[in-house]
Biotite code that builds the C-alpha atoms (Angstrom):
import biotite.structure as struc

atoms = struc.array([
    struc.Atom([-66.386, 7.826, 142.826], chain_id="A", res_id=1, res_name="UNK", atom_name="CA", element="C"),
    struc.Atom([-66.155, 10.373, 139.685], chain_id="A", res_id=2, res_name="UNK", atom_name="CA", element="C"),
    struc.Atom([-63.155, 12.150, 141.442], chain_id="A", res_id=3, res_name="UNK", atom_name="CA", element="C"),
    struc.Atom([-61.267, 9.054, 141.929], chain_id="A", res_id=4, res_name="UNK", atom_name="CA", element="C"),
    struc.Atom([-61.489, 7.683, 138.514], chain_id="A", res_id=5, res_name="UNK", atom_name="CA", element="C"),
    struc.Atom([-60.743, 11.070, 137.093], chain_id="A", res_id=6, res_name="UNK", atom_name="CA", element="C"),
    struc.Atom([-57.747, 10.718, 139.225], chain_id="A", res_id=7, res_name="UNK", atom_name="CA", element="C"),
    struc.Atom([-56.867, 7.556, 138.397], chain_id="A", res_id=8, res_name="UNK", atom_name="CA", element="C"),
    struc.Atom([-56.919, 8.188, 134.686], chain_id="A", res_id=9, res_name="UNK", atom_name="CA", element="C"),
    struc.Atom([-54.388, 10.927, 135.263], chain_id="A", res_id=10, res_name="UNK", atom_name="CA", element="C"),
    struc.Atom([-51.773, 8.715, 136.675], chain_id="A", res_id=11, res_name="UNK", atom_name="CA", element="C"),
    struc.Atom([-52.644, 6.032, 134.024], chain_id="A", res_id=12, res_name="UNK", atom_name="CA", element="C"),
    struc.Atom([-51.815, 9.232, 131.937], chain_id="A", res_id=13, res_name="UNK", atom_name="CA", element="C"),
    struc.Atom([-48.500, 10.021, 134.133], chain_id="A", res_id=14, res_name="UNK", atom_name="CA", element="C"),
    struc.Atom([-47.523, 7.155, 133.911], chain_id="A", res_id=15, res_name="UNK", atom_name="CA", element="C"),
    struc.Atom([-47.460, 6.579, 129.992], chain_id="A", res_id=16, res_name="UNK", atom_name="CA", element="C"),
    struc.Atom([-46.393, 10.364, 129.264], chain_id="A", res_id=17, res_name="UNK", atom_name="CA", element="C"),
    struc.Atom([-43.200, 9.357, 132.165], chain_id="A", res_id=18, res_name="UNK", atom_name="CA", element="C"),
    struc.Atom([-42.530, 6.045, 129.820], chain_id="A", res_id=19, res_name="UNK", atom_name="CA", element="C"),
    struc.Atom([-42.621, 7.582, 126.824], chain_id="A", res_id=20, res_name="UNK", atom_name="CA", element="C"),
    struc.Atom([-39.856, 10.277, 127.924], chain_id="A", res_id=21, res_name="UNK", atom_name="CA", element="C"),
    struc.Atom([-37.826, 7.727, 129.369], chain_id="A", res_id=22, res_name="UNK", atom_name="CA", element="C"),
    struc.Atom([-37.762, 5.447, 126.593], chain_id="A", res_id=23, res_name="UNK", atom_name="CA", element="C"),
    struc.Atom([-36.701, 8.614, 124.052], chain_id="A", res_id=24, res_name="UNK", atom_name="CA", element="C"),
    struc.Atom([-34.000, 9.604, 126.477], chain_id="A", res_id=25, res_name="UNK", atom_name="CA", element="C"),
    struc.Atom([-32.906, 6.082, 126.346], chain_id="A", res_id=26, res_name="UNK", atom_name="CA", element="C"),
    struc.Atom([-32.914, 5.768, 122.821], chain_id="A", res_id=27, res_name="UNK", atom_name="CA", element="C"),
    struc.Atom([-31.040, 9.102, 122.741], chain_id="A", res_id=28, res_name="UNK", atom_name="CA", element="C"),
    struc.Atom([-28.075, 7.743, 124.442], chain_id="A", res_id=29, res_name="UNK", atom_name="CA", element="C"),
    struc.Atom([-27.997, 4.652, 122.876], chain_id="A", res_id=30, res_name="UNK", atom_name="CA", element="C"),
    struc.Atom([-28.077, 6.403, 119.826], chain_id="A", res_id=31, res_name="UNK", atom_name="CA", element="C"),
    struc.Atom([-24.996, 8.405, 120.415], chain_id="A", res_id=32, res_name="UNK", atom_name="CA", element="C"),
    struc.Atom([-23.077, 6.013, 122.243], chain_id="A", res_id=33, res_name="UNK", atom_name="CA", element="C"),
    struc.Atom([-23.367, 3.932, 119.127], chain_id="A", res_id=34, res_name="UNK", atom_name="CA", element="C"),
    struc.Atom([-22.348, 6.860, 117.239], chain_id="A", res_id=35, res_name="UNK", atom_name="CA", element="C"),
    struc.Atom([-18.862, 7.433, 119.433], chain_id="A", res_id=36, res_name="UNK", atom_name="CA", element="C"),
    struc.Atom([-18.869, 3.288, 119.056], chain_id="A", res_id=37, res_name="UNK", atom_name="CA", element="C"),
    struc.Atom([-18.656, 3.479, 115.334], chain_id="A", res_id=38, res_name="UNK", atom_name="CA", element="C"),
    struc.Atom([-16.694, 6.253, 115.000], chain_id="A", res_id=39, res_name="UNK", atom_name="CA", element="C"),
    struc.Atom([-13.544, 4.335, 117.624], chain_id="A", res_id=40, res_name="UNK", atom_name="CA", element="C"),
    struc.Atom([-14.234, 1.511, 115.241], chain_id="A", res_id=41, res_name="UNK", atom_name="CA", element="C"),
    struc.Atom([-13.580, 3.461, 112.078], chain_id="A", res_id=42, res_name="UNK", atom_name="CA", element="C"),
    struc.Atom([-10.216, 4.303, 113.290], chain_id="A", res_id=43, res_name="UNK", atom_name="CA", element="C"),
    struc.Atom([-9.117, 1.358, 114.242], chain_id="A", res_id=44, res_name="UNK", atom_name="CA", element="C"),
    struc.Atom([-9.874, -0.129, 111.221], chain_id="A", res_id=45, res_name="UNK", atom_name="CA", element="C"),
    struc.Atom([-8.017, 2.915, 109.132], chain_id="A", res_id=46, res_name="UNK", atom_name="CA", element="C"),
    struc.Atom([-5.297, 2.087, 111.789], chain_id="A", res_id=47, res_name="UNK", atom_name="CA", element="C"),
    struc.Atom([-5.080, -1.797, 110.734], chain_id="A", res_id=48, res_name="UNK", atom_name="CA", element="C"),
    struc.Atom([-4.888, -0.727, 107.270], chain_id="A", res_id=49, res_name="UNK", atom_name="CA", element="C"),
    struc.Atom([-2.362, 1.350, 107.504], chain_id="A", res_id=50, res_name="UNK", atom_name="CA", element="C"),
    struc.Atom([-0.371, -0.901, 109.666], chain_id="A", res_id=51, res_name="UNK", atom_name="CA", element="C"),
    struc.Atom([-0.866, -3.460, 106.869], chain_id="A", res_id=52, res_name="UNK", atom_name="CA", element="C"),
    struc.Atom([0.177, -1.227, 104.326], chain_id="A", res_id=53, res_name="UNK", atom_name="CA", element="C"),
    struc.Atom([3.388, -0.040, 106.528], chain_id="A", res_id=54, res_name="UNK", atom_name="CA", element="C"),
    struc.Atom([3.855, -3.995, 106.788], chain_id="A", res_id=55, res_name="UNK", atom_name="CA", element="C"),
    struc.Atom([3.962, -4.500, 103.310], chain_id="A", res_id=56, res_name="UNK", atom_name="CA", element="C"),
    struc.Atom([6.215, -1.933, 102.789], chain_id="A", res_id=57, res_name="UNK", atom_name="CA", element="C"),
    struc.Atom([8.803, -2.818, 105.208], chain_id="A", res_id=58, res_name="UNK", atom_name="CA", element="C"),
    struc.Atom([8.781, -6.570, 103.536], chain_id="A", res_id=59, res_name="UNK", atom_name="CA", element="C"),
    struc.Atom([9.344, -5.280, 99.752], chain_id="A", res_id=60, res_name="UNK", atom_name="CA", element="C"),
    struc.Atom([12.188, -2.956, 101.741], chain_id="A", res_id=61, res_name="UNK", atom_name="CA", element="C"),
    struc.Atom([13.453, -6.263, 103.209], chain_id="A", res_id=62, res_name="UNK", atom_name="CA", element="C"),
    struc.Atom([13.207, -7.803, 99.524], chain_id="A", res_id=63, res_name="UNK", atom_name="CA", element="C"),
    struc.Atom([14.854, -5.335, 97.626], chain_id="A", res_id=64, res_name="UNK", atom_name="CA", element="C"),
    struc.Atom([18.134, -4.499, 100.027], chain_id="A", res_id=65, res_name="UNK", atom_name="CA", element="C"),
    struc.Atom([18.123, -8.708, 100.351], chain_id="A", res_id=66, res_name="UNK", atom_name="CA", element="C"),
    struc.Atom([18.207, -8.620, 96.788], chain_id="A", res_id=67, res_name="UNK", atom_name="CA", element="C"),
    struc.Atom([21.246, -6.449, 95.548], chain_id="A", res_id=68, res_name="UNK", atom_name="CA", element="C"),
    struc.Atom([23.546, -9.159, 97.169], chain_id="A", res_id=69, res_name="UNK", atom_name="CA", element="C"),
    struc.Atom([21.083, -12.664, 96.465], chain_id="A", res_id=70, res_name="UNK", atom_name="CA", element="C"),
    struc.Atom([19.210, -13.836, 93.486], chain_id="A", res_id=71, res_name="UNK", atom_name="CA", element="C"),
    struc.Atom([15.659, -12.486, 93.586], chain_id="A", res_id=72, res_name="UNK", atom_name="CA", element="C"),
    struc.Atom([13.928, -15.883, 94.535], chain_id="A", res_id=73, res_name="UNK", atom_name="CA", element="C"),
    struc.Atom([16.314, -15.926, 97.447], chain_id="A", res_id=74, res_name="UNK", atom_name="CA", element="C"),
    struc.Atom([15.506, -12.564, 98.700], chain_id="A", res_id=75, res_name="UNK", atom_name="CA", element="C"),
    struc.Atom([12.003, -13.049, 98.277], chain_id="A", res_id=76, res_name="UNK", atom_name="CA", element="C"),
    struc.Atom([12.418, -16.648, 100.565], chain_id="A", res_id=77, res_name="UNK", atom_name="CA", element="C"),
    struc.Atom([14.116, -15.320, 103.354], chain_id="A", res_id=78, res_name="UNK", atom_name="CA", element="C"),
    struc.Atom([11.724, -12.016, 103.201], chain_id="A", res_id=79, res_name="UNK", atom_name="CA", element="C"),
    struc.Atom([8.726, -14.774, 103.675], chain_id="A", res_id=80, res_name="UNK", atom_name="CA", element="C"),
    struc.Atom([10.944, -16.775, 106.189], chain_id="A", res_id=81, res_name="UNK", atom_name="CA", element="C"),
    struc.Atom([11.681, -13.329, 108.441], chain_id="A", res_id=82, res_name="UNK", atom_name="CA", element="C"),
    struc.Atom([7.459, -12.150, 107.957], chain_id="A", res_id=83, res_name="UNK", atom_name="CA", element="C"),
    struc.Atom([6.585, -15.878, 108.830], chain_id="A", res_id=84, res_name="UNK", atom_name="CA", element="C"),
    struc.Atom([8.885, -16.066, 112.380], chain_id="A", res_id=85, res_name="UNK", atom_name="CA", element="C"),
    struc.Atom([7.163, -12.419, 112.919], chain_id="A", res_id=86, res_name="UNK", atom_name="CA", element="C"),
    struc.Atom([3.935, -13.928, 112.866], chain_id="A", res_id=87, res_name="UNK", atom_name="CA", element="C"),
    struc.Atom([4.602, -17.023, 114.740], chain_id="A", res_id=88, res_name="UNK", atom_name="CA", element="C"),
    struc.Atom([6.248, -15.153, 117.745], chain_id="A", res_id=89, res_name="UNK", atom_name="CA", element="C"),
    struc.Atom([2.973, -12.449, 117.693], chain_id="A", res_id=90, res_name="UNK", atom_name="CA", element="C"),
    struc.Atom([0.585, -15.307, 117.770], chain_id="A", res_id=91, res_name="UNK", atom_name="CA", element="C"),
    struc.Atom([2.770, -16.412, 120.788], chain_id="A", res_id=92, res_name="UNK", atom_name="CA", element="C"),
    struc.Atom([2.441, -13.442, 122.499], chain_id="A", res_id=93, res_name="UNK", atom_name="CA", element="C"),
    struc.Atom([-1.464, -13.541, 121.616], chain_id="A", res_id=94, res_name="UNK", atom_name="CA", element="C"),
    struc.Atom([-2.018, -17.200, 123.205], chain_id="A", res_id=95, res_name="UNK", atom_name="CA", element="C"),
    struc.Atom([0.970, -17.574, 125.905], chain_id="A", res_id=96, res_name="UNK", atom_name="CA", element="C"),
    struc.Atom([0.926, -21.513, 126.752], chain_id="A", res_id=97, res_name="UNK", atom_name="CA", element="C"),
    struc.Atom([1.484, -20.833, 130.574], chain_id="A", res_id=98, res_name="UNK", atom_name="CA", element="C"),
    struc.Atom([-0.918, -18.049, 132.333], chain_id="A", res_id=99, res_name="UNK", atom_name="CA", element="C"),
    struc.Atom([0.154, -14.657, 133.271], chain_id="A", res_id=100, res_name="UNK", atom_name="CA", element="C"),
    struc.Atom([1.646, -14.128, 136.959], chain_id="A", res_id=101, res_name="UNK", atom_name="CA", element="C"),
    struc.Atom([-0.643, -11.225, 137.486], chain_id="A", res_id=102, res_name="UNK", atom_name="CA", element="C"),
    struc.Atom([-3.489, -12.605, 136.520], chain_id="A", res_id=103, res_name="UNK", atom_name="CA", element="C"),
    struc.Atom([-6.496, -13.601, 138.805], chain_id="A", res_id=104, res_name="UNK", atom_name="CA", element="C"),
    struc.Atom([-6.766, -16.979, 140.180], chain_id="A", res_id=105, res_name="UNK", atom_name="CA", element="C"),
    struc.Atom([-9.354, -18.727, 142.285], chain_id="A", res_id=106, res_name="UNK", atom_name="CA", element="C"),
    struc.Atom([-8.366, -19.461, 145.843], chain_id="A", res_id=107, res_name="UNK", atom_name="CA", element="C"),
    struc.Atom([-9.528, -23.002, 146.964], chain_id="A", res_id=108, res_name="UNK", atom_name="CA", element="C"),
    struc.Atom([-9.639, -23.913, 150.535], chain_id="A", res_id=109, res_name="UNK", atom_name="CA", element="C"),
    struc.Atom([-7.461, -20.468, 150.942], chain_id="A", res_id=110, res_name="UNK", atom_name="CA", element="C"),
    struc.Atom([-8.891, -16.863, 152.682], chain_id="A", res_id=111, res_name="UNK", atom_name="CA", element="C"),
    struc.Atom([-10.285, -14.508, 150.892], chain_id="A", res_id=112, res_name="UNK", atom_name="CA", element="C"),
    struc.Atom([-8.080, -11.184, 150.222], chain_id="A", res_id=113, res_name="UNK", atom_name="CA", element="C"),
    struc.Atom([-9.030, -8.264, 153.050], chain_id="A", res_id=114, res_name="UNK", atom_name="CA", element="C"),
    struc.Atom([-10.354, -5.850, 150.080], chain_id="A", res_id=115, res_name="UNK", atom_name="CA", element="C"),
    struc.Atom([-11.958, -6.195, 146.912], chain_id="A", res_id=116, res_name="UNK", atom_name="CA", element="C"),
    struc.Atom([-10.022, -5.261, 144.088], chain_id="A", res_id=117, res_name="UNK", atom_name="CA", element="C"),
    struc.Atom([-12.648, -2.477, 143.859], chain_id="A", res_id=118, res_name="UNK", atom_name="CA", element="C"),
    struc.Atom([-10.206, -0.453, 146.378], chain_id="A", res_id=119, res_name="UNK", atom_name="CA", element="C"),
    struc.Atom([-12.990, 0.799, 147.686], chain_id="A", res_id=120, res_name="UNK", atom_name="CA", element="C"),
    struc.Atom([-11.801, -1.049, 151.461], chain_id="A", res_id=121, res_name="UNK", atom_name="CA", element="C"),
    struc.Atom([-15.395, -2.873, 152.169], chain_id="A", res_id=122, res_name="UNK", atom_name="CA", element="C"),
    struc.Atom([-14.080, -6.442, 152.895], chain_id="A", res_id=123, res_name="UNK", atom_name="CA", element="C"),
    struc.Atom([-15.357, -9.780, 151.526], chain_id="A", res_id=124, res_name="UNK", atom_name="CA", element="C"),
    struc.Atom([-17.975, -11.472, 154.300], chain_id="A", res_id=125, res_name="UNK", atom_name="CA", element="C"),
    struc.Atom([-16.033, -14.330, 155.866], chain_id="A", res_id=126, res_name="UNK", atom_name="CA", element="C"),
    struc.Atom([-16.052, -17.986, 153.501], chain_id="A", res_id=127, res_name="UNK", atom_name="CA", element="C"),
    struc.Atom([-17.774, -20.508, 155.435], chain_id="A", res_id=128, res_name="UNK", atom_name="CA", element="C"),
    struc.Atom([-15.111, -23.480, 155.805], chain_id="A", res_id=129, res_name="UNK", atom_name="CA", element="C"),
    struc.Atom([-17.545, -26.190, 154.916], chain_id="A", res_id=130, res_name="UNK", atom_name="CA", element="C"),
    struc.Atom([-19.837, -25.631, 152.289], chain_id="A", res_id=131, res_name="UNK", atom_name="CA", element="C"),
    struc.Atom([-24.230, -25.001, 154.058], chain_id="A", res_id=132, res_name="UNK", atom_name="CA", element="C"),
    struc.Atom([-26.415, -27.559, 154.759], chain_id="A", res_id=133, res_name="UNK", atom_name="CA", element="C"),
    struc.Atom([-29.385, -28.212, 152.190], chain_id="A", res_id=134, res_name="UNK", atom_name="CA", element="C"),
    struc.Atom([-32.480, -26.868, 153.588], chain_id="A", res_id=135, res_name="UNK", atom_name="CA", element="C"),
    struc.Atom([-35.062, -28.909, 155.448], chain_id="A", res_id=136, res_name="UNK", atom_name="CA", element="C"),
    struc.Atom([-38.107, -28.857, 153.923], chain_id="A", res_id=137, res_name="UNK", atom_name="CA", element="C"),
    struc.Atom([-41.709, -29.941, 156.095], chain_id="A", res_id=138, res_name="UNK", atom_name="CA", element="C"),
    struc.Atom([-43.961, -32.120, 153.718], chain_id="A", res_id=139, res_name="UNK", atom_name="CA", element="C"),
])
């Protein structure tokens, strides 16, 4: 009986030492994925700042050509008038009102498409056309 709790410590053993290596290798990715994470989100944000400072640059632009043929005050209102239709048709474009041809939509009562959209060719199982019985149960 010695030998086979010897043994049997040893895989207790295995088994930490294996959960222990997998849990630093896990960490380890996490830890650089998070590092690639926040380095895509640092440019993006330099990106938006830059497009905000571009922005604001293109409006005073606007302002000033506007305003060697209007008084200032009139410049300056149809600058805010052209940055305010920008910003209604972008949040149009951000929320359209009727859904996109293209995208997905759930087939009632139809057939299910031959393939996934996987493309990797393994059909869908066949759609029962009524919906299964709810199991019998014996008391």
């Amino acid at each position: 009986m010695d030998r086979l709790d010897h043994l049997e410590h040893l895989d207790k053993h295995l088994v930490d030492e294996l959960a222990q290596v997998a849990r630093e290798t896990v960490r380890d990715e996490l830890r650089e994925q998070s590092r690639k994470q926040r380095r895509t989100a640092m440019l993006y944000a330099a990106s938006g700042a830059l497009a905000l400072y571009a922005g604001a640059a293109l409006a005073l632009a606007l302002g000033l050509a506007l305003a060697l043929g209007l008084p200032d005050w009139a410049s300056a209102l149809i600058t805010a008038a052209v940055l305010a239709v920008a910003a209604y048709v972008l949040r149009g474009a951000a929320h359209p009102s009727r859904p996109h041809p293209s995208a997905p939509h759930r087939v009632i009562g139809g057939d299910a498409p031959a393939a996934p959209p996987s493309g990797l060719g393994v059909p869908y199982p066949p759609m029962p056309k009524e919906p299964p019985e709810a199991p019998h149960h014996r008391a």
